[in-house]
C-alpha angles and dihedrals in degrees: 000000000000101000096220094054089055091046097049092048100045086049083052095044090047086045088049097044093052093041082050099051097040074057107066090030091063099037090047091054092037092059094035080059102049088050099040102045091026113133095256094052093044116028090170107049103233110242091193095097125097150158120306122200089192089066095040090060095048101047092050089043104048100046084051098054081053100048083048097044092049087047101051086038090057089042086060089065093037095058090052092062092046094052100067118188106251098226091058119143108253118234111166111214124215122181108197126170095301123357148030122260114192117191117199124211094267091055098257110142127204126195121223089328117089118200114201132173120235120261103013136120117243137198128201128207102201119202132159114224090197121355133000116295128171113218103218131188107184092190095058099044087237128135129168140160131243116208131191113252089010132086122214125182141221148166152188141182108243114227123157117048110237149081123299124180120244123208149178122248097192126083091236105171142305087317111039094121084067103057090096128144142159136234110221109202105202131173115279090255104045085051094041090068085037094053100039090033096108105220108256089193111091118209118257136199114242090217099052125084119245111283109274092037120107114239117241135189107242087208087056130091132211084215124097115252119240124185102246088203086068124066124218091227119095122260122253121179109242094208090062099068090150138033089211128072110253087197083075119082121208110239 
């Protein structure tokens, strides 16, 4: 088993057991007080009781042996994910607005989907090509930030082949519920001609026509242009009916 993902849940279950038993501690004595000193059981309200520094002690030191028990359990984990194995396999790990780029050691870059192989250590260089995002695999227990201009690190040990969700854990912009992946865990081999296959498909802009093919200007016609203002026919002047001057009458 991943042994962060041991560590973080045994430090939750520990922090649930305790929350659970100071529950039903404090709800217990809570409900034995309002029957025992109610009105109806004590008409006169009993002036015997009074301070006790043996109590006072015990209710500031044992929640203290607890506070410090939940917080070296949870370092425990902490330190795991900080010791990362040095053979790990090397992803880096760049949040942009809004998706997740990953870049493996032979320069092949992925978007939003993580191939792993199975059974391997991996190690994470995280980096923020904009705002803060935080890169989360719920699966593996593991969280960390990616800040612009800084690099952080993480890893974990892949087990079970499948497909996990990744998130991110900053609010990061508009669209930040968007910025989803997934991490897909496949057997070595399986990832190995994955990894080494070279991409025959050659990226394309969208806006550009298929290779062979002359580009044209959607806005542009083959036609000629003509100035509609103008009219093909050739101009008369309308005042000049005759040549003749009508003033002049024919004898």
């Amino acid at each position: 088993m991943n042994p962060i993902v041991e560590l973080v849940d045994n430090s939750f279950i520990f922090i649930i057991a305790i929350s659970v038993v100071l529950l039903v501690g404090v709800t217990a004595a809570m409900i034995y007080f309002v029957f025992r000193y109610s009105e109806k059981n004590n008409p006169k309200p009993d002036q015997s009781i009074t301070g006790s520094t043996t109590l006072e002690i015990l209710w500031t030191v044992i929640p203290l042996i607890l506070v410090l028990a939940m917080f070296f359990y949870g370092y425990e984990g902490f330190r795991e994910m900080r010791n990362i194995p040095p053979n790990a396999m090397l992803v880096k790990v760049t949040g942009k607005m809004w998706f997740w780029n990953f870049e493996y050691e032979n320069k092949k870059t992925s978007d939003t989907l993580l191939i792993l192989p199975q059974g391997k250590d991996v190690r994470f260089e995280l980096m923020s090509a904009d705002v803060n995002h935080s890169f989360y695999v719920p699966a593996y227990r593991v969280k960390e930030d990616c800040v612009p201009g800084r690099v952080n690190h993480m890893w974990f040990h892949t087990t079970n082949v499948g497909v996990y969700d990744i998130e991110c854990a900053e609010y990061c912009g508009m669209n930040h519920s968007y910025m989803l992946g997934k991490v897909k865990i496949v057997p070595e081999k399986e990832f190995l001609e994955w990894y080494n296959k070279i991409d025959s498909v050659k990226k394309t802009d969208s806006l550009s026509v298929p290779t062979g093919n002359v580009k044209t200007d959607s806005l542009k016609t083959l036609q000629v242009k003509t100035d509609t203002i103008k009219a093909p026919v050739k101009k008369t002047d309308s005042i000049k009916v005759n040549t003749k001057d009508t003033l002049k009458s024919k004898k």
